[in-house]
N, C-alpha and C positions, 0 to 999 in steps of 0.2 A: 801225703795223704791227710787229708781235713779230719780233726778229730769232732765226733760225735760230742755236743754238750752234753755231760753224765752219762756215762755209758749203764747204771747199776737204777737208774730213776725206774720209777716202780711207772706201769701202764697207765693207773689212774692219776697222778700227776702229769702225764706228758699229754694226757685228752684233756684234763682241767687248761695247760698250761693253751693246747691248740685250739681249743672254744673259747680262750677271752683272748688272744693272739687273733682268730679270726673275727672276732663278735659275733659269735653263734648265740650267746644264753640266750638271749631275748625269744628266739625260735623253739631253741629248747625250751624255755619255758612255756609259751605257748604251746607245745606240745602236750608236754606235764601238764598242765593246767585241766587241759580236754578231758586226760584221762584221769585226771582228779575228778574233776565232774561228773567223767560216766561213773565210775566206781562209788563216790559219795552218794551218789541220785539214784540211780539204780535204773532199775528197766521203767518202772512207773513215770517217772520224768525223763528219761532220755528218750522214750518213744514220743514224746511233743516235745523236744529239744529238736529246734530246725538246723540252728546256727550259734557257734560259741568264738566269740573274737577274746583276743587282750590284745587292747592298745596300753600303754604303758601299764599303768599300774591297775587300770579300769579292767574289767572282764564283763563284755555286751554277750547278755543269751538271749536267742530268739526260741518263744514257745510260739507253738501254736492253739495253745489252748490259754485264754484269757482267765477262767475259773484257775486254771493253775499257778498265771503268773501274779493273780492277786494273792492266793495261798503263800508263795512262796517271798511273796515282797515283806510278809511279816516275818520272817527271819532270815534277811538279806544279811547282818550280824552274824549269824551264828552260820550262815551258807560260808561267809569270808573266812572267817575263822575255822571252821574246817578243812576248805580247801588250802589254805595258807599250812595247819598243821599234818597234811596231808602233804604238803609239798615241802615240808621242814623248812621252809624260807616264808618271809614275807614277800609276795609276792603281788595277790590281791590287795587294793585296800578300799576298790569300790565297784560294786556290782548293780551292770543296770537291766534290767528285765525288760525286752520289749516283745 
């Protein structure tokens, strides 16, 4: 009979261990990311929120409202750094508004 490695390994290590074994984070993050986004912004920006990517470490949001996405280009800074501390990781480290 094949013995199981660690029989006593707590859940949350054997999913850490299976999303860097698969290379899931990236996705995962990407996920997180979004809903860092809606939850930060709120209803007033995520209802002209078209589209939210992360390619590596970039995070691309499409508005649909111009007046918004020049408002919000003055604190592209302080957007990263919430969503980063919002995600307990460095994740963001450059946002582009289009």
């Amino acid at each position: 009979m094949a013995k199981r490695n660690n029989d006593n390994q707590p859940i949350q290590d054997i999913l850490k261990e299976f999303v860097q074994t698969n290379n899931l984070q990236s996705g995962l993050d990407k996920v997180d990311v979004r809903e860092a986004w809606a939850n930060l912004m709120g209803n007033g920006v995520n209802n002209y929120t078209t589209a939210i990517e992360l390619k590596h470490d970039t995070l691309y949001v499409q508005l649909s409202s111009s007046v918004l996405r020049e408002e919000l280009s003055y604190g592209t800074e302080k957007i990263i750094k919430m969503l980063n501390e919002s995600l307990r990781k460095e994740i963001v480290k450059k946002l582009v508004l289009r």
